[in-house]
C-alpha positions in Angstrom: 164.1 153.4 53.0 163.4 156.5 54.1 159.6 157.9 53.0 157.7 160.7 54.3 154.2 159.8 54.9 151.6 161.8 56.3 150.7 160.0 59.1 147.4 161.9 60.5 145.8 161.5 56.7 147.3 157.8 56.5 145.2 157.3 59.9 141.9 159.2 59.3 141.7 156.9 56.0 142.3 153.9 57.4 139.6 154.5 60.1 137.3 155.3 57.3 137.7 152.1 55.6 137.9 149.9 59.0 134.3 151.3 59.9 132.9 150.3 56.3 133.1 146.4 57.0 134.1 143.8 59.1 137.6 142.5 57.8 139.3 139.9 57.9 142.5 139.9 60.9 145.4 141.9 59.9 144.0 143.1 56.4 143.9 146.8 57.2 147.5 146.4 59.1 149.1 144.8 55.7 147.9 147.6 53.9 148.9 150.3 56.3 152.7 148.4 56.2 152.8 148.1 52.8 152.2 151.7 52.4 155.1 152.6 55.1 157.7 149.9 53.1 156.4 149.5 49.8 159.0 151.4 46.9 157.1 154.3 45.0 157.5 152.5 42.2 155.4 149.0 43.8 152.7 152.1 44.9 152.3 153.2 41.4 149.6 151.6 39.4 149.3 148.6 41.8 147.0 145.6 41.1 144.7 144.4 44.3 144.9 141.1 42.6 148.9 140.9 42.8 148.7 142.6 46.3 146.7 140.0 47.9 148.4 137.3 46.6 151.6 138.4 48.1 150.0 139.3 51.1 147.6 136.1 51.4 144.8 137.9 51.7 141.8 136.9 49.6 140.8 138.4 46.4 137.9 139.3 47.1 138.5 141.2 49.9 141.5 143.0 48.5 139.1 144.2 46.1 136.6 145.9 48.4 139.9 146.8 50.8 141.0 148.9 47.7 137.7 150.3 46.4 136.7 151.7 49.9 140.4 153.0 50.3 139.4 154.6 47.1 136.6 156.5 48.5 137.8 157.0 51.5 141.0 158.8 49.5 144.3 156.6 50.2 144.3 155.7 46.5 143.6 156.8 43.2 141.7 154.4 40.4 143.0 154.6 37.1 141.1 152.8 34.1 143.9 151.9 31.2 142.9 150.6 27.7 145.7 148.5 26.7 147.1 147.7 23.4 146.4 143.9 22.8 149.1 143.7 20.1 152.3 145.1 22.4 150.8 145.8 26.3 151.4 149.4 25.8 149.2 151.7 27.6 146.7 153.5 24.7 144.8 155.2 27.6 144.5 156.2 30.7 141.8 157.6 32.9 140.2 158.2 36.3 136.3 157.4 35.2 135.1 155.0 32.6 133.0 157.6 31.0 136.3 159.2 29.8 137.2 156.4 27.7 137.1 156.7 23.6 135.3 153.5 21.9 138.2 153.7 19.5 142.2 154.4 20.5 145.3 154.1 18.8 148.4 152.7 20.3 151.3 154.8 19.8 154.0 152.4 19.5 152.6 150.3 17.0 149.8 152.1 15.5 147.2 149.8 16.2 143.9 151.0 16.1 141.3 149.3 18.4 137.8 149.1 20.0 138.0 149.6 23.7 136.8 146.1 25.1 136.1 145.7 29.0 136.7 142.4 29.0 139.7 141.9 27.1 141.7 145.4 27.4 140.7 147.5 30.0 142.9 147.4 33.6 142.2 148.7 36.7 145.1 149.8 38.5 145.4 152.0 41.9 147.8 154.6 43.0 148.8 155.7 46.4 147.2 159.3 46.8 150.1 162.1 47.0 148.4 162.9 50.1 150.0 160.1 51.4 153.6 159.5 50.6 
């Protein structure tokens, strides 16, 4: 595969998320590969949950690995309501004040409240700055 990736952006993040904490060996390296090899499609609305598993990494960490690359900008986070009756996304959004208490699904016109627990996703997306 060949990508383009902005290499001097790829590496000003990463230092910005390997001062934050102390992680575990390798973690930041399995990211930074990941991002070189991964398809654009495995980049797009990826779970840290899925990632670590894959990659062995605990869950835990994946999650702070993927919220400080957040702030440090190597990905974007996107909140989606999804439709408990067919898994369509309803919404999507970069903050959670953006959300509506009420959507509609467009496929099969289900109209629902917005529930955290049960049909909001978190989901995170290589920044164009990137790749």
């Amino acid at each position: 595969m060949d990508v383009k990736v902005n290499e001097d952006y790829l590496e000003e993040t990463l230092v910005k998320v390997e001062r934050v904490r102390n992680w575990s060996p390798r973690v930041i390296s399995k990211l930074e590969n990941f991002i070189h090899t991964a398809n654009d499609e495995d980049l797009f609305r990826l779970s840290p949950l899925q990632w670590a598993s894959v990659k062995n990494v605990d869950d835990h960490e994946a999650l702070d690995l993927f919220l400080h690359s957040t702030k440090a900008g190597l990905f974007y986070m996107d909140w989606n309501v999804i439709c408990p009756c067919c898994g369509k996304i309803t919404q999507s959004f970069r903050d959670l004040h953006s959300t509506q208490s009420v959507s509609t699904c467009k496929l099969c016109f289900r109209k629902d409240l917005a529930n955290l627990d049960d049909s909001v996703q978190i989901t995170f997306t290589l920044s164009p700055s990137i790749r």
